[in-house]
C-alpha positions in Angstrom: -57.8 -15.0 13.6 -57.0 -17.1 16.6 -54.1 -16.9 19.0 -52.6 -20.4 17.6 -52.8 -19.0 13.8 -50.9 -15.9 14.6 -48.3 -17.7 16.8 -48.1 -20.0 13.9 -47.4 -16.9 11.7 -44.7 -15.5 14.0 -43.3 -19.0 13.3 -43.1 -18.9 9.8 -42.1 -15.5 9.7 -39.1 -16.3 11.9 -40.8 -13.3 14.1 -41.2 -13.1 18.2 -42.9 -15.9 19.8 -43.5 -13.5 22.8 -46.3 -11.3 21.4 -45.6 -8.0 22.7 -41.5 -7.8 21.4 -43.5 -8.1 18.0 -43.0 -4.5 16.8 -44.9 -5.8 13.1 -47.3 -8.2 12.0 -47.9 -9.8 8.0 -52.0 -11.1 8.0 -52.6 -9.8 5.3 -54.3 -12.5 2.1 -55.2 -15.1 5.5 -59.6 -14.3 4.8 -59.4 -13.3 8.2 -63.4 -11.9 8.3 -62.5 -10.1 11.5 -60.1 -8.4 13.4 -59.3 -9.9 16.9 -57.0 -11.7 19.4 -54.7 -8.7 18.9 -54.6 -8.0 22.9 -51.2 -9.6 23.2 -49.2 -7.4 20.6 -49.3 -4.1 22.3 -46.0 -3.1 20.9 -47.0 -3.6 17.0 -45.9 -0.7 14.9 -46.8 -2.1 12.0 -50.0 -4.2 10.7 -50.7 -5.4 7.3 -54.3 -6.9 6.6 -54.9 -6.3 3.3 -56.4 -8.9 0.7 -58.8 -10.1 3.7 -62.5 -10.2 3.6 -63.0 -7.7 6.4 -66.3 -5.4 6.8 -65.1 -3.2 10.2 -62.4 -2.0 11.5 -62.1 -3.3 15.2 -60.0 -5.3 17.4 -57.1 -2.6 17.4 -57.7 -0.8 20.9 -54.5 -2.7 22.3 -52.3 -1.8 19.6 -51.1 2.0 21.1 -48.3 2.3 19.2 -49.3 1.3 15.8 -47.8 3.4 13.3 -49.3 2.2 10.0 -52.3 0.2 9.3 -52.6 -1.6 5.7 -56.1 -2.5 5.8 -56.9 -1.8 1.7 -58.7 -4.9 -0.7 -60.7 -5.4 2.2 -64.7 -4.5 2.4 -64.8 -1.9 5.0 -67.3 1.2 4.4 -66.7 2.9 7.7 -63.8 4.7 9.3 -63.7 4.0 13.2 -62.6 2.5 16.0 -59.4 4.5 15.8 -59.6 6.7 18.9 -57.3 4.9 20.9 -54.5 4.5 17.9 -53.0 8.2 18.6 -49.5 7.6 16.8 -51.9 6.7 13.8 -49.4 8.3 10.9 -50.4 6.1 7.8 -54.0 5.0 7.1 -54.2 3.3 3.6 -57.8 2.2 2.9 -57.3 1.8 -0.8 -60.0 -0.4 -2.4 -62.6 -0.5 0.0 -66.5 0.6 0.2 -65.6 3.6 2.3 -68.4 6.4 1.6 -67.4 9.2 3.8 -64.8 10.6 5.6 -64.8 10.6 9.4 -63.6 10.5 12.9 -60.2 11.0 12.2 -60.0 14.1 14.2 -58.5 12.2 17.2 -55.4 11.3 14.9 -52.9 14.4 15.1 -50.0 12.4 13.8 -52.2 11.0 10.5 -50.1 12.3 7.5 -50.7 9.9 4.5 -54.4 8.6 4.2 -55.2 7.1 1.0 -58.7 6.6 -0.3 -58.5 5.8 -3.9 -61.0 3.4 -5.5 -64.1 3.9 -2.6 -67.7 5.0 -3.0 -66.9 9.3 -2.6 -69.1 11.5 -4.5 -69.5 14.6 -3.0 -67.8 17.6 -1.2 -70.2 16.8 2.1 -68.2 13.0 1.7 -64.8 14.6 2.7 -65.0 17.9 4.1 -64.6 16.5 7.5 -60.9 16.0 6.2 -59.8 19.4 7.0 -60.1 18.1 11.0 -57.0 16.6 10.7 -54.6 19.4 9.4 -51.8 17.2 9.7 -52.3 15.1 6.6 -49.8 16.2 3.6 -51.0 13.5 1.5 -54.5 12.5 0.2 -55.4 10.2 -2.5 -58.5 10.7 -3.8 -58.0 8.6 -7.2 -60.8 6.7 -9.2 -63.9 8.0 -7.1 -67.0 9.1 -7.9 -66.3 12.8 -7.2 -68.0 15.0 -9.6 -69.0 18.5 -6.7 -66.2 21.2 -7.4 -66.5 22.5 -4.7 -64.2 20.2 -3.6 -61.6 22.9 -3.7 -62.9 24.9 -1.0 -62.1 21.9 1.5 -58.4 21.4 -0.3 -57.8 24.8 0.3 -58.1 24.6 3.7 -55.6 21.9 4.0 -52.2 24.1 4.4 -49.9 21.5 4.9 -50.8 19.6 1.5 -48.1 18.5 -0.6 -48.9 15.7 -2.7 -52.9 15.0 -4.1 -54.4 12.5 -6.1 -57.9 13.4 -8.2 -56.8 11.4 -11.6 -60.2 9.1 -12.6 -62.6 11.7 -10.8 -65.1 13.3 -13.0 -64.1 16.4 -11.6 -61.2 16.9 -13.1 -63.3 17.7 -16.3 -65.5 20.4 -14.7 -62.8 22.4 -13.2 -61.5 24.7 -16.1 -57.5 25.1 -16.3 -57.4 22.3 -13.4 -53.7 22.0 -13.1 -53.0 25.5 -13.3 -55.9 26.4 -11.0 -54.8 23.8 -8.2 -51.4 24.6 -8.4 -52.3 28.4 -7.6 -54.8 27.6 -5.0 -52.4 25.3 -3.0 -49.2 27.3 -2.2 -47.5 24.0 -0.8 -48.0 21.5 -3.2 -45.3 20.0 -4.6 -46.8 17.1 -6.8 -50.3 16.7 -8.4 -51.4 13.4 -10.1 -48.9 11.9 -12.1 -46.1 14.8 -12.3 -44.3 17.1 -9.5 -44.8 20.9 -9.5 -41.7 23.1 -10.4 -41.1 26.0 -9.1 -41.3 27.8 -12.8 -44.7 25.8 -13.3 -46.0 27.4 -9.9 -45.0 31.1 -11.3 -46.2 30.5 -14.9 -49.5 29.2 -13.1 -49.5 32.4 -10.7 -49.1 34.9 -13.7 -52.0 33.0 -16.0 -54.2 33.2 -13.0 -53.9 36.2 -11.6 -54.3 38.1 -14.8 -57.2 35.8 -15.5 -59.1 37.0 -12.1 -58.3 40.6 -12.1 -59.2 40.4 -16.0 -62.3 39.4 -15.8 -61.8 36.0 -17.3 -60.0 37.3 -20.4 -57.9 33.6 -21.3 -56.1 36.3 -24.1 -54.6 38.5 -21.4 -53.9 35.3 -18.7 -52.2 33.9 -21.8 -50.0 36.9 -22.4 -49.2 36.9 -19.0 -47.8 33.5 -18.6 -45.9 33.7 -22.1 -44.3 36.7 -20.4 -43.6 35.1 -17.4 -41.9 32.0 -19.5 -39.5 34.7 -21.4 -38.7 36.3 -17.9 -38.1 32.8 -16.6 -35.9 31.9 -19.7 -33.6 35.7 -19.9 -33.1 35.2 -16.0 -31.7 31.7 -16.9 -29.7 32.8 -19.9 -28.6 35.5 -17.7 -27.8 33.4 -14.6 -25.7 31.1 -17.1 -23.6 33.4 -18.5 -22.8 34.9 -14.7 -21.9 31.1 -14.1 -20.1 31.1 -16.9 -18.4 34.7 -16.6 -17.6 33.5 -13.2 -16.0 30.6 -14.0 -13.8 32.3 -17.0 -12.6 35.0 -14.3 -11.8 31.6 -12.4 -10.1 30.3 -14.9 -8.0 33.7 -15.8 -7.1 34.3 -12.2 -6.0 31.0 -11.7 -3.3 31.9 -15.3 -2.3 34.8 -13.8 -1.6 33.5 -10.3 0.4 30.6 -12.4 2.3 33.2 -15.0 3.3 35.6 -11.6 4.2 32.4 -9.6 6.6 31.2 -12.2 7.5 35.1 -12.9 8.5 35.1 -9.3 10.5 31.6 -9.0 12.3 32.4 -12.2 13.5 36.0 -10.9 14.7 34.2 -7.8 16.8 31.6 -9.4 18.0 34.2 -11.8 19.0 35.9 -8.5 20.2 32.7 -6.9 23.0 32.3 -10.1 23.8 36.2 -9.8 24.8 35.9 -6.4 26.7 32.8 -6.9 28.9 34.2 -9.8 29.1 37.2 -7.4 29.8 35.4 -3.8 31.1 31.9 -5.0 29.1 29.0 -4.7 26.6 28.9 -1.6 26.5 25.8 0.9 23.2 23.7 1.0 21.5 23.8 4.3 21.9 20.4 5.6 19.5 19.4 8.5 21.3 16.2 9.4 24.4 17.6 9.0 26.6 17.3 12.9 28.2 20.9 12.7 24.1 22.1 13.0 23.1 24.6 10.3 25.9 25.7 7.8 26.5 29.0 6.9 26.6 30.3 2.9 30.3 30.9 3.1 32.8 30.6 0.6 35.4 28.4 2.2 39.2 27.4 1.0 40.2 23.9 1.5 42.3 25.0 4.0 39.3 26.5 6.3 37.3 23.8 5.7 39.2 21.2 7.2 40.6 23.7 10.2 36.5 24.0 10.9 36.4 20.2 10.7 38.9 20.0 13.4 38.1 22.7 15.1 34.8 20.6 15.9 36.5 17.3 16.5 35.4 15.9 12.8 36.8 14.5 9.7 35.4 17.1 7.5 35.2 14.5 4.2 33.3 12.3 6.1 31.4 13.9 9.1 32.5 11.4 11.5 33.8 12.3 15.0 38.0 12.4 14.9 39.3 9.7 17.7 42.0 10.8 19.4 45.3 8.1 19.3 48.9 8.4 21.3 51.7 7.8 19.3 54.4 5.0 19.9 57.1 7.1 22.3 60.2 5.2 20.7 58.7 5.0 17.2 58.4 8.9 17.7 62.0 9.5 18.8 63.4 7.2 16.4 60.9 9.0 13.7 62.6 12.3 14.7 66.2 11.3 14.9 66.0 10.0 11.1 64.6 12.9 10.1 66.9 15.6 11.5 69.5 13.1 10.5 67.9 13.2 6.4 67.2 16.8 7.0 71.2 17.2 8.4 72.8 15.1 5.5 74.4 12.8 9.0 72.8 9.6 7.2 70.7 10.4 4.0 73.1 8.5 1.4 75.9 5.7 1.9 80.0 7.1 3.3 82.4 7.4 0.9 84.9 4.4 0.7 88.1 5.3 2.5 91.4 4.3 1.9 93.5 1.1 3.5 95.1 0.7 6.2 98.4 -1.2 7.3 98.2 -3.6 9.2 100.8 -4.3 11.6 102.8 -6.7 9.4 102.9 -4.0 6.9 100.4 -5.8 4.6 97.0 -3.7 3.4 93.8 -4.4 4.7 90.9 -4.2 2.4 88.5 -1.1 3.0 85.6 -1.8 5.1 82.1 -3.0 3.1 80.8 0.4 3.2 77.5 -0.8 1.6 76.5 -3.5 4.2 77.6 -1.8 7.3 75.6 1.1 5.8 72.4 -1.3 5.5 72.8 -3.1 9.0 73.0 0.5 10.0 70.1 1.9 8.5 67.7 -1.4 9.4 68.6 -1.4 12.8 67.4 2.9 13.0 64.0 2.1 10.9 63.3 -1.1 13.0 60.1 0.0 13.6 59.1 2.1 10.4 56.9 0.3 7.5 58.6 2.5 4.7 60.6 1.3 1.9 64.4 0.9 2.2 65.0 3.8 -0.2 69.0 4.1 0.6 69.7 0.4 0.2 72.3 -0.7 -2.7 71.3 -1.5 -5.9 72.9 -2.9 -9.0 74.5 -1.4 -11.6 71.6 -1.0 -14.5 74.5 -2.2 -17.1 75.0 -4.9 -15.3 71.3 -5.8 -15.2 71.3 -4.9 -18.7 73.6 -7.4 -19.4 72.3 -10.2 -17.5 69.1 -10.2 -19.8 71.5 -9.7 -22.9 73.4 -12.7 -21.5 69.8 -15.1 -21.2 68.6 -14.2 -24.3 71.8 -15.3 -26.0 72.0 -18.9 -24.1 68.1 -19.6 -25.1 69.4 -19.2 -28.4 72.2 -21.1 -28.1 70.2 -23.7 -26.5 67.0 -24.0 -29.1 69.9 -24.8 -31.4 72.4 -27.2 -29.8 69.7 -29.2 -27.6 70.9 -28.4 -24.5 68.8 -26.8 -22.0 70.0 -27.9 -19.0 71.1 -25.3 -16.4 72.1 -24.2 -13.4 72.3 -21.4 -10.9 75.1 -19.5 -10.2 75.5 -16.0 -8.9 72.4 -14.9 -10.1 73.0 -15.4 -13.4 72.1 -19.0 -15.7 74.8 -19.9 -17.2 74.1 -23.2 -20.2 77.6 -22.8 -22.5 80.7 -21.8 -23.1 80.0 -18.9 -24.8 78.3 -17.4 -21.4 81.4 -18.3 -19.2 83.5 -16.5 -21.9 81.6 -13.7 -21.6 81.5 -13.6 -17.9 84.8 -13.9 -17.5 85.2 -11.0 -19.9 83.0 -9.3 -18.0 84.6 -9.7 -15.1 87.9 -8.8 -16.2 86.6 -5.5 -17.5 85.1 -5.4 -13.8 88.5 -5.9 -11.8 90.4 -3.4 -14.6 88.2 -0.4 -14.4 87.9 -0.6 -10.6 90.4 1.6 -8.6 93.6 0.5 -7.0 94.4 2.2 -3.4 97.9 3.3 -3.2 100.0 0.7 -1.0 101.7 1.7 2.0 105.4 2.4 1.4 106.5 -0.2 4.2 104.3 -2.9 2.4 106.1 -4.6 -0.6 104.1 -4.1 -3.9 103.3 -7.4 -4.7 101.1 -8.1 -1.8 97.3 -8.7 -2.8 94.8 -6.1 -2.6 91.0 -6.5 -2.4 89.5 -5.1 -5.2 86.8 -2.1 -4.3 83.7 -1.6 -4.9 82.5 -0.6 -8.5 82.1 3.0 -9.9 80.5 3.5 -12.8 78.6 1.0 -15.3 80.1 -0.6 -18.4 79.9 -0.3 -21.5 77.4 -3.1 -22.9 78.5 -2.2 -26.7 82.1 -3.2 -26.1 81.1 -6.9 -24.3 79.5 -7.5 -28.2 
């Protein structure tokens, strides 16, 4: 074990090659024969050296802070040169020639020592155990250990949890071995090859204790523990049906909590529909609303949209109400028509009037009621969008007439060939038989319209302008 093979290994190993920031160390299966060169790796936590042919156990005085020493397939029949390894918590010397137990009582920290498959025979070969009371496990396993007396050094380890004596001879010789172990050592908690229950640990209590105070009598340590198993098994029957007690009382509180919730929300919407037949239909809270929080009112149209207002809103839209000026002339001319529609001044066309003579005694027509009644009414509404619902219109017979009059000459035309027309009045005109009727029409026109009386200084033959005309004709009598 020189200082170029373990540099070599801290190579391999990918570990430190500055020897004390080494906190572990693999030598184990090297046939190192001794232990040495170790001076460097003070801060080794760690060692493994098993698989070696080692006889001693030496070399370790720099290693203070070494935790755990694997030292087991090795050939070391003594226990020493440990003093200075304090912080010593894991000793495994498994597979060694070790024939006694010794000088561990320097190691306060040691918790785990295992000495299975060494040379141990007898109780004097480890009583010197119980020096270190720190140890919680011991293995013991495929020894030579045959002394029962053994257990009065186990017992005296308090802290003992787990132990090993599977492939000792003395695990014959002491009668009801699991059972007695497991009542001398109040702490353990696993023994060979199985852990110790709690229920095994009472069953063993009860078989033992009625075993000592009877004398030995196996019949009345048996009774015993078959009483202890049926109080073991009614307390779990009865701890299983609290459990499940407990969780059916869960269950119905939980139903009933659900039935008297639902109880609860059903009486309040009943309520809700009772006081909305009763106080009209409730407004919905609305946090985004501008008007804030809304009251559960039972508003008209009418209030709604004065509340609207009244906070500078458009109540169908919630949006803030801009305020405009009105057009000063549109509003006075918007006035004046009105009072003048309201009045009767202007709402429908004058009468027609009669003629007047002219100074050379001859009549002059009556004015054109009709247009000077239109000029009059565009030039008031200048500025107003609306419809022109007082301007003239057509007699409906004569419109009537006019499609009576196309239908005929399309006719006419789909029959003679001749569709050629033109415009003229209004009115298409493509034959003879149209300007017959037209001027038909038009003599009906001129005879049903009303004559003013002439003037008596105006000779009676002088013209006179036909007026306008009243009434609508008769369609049947033009067919």
């Amino acid at each position: 074990m020189t200082k170029k093979a373990l540099a070599q290994v801290c190579k391999d190993l990918k570990l430190y090659r500055t020897p004390e920031l080494n906190d572990k160390m693999y030598l184990h299966y090297k046939g190192y024969r001794k232990i040495e060169n170790l001076e460097e790796y003070t801060g080794i936590r760690a060692l493994w050296l098993e698989g070696n042919g080692l006889n001693e156990i030496c070399g370790l005085d720099a290693c203070v802070e070494l935790r755990s020493l694997y030292i087991q397939e090795n050939c070391i029949t003594v226990i020493e040169n440990l003093d200075h390894n304090v912080n010593l918590a894991t000793l495994n010397l498994n597979k060694n020639c070790v024939e006694k137990i010794e000088h561990l009582n320097k190691h306060p920290k040691l918790e785990t020592l295992m000495l299975s498959h060494n040379r141990l025979e007898t109780k004097e070969d480890i009583e010197l155990v119980t020096e270190c009371q720190s140890i919680t496990t011991l293995d013991l396993q495929h020894n030579k250990i045959e002394d029962a007396g053994i257990l009065d050094v186990l017992v005296q380890l308090k802290n003992l949890r787990a132990l090993y004596l599977l492939g000792n001879p003395v695990t014959r010789k002491i009668k009801y071995y699991r059972k007695k172990l497991t009542f001398l050592l109040p702490e353990l908690r696993y023994l060979d090859d199985r852990p110790v229950f709690p229920d095994d640990r009472l069953r063993a209590v009860a078989f033992m204790t009625a075993l000592t105070s009877s004398d030995g009598d196996v019949k009345a340590a048996q009774a015993a523990e078959r009483e202890e198993i049926a109080r073991q098994r009614a307390e779990k029957k009865a701890k299983e049906e609290a459990n499940f007690q407990a969780f059916e009382d869960l269950i119905r509180t939980a139903r009933m909590k659900a039935e008297l919730e639902e109880r609860a929300k059903k009486e309040d919407e009943d309520e809700k529909v009772e006081d909305g037949v009763e106080d009209g239909v409730e407004d919905e809270a609305d946090e985004d609303s501008p008007w804030g929080e809304t009251k559960q009112n039972t508003f008209t149209g009418k209030q709604f949209v004065e509340d609207g207002h009244a906070n500078g809103l458009n109540p169908f839209f919630n949006e803030p109400i801009v305020p405009t000026t009105e057009n000063p002339k549109l509003a006075v001319a918007r006035e004046a028509r009105l009072a003048q529609i309201m009045k009767g001044g202007q709402g429908a066309p004058p009468a027609p009037q009669a003629p007047v003579a002219t100074a050379a005694g001859l009549p002059v027509p009556p004015p054109d009621t009709k247009k000077e009644y239109v000029n009059t009414y565009q030039q008031d509404n200048a500025d107003d969008d609306g419809d022109d619902d007082f301007a003239w219109e057509p007699p409906s017979a004569l419109v009537q007439l006019q499609s009576m009059v196309g239908e005929v000459d399309r006719e006419e035309a789909e029959k003679t060939g001749n569709v050629a027309a033109k415009r003229k009045g209004g009115i298409v005109i493509t034959s003879e038989v149209e300007r017959s009727n037209m001027a038909a029409l038009k003599k009906q026109a001129a005879a049903a319209a009303p004559v003013a009386p002439a003037a008596p200084a105006v000779p009676a033959a002088a013209p006179v302008a036909p007026a306008a005309m009243v009434g609508e004709t008769d369609v049947d009598e033009l067919d």
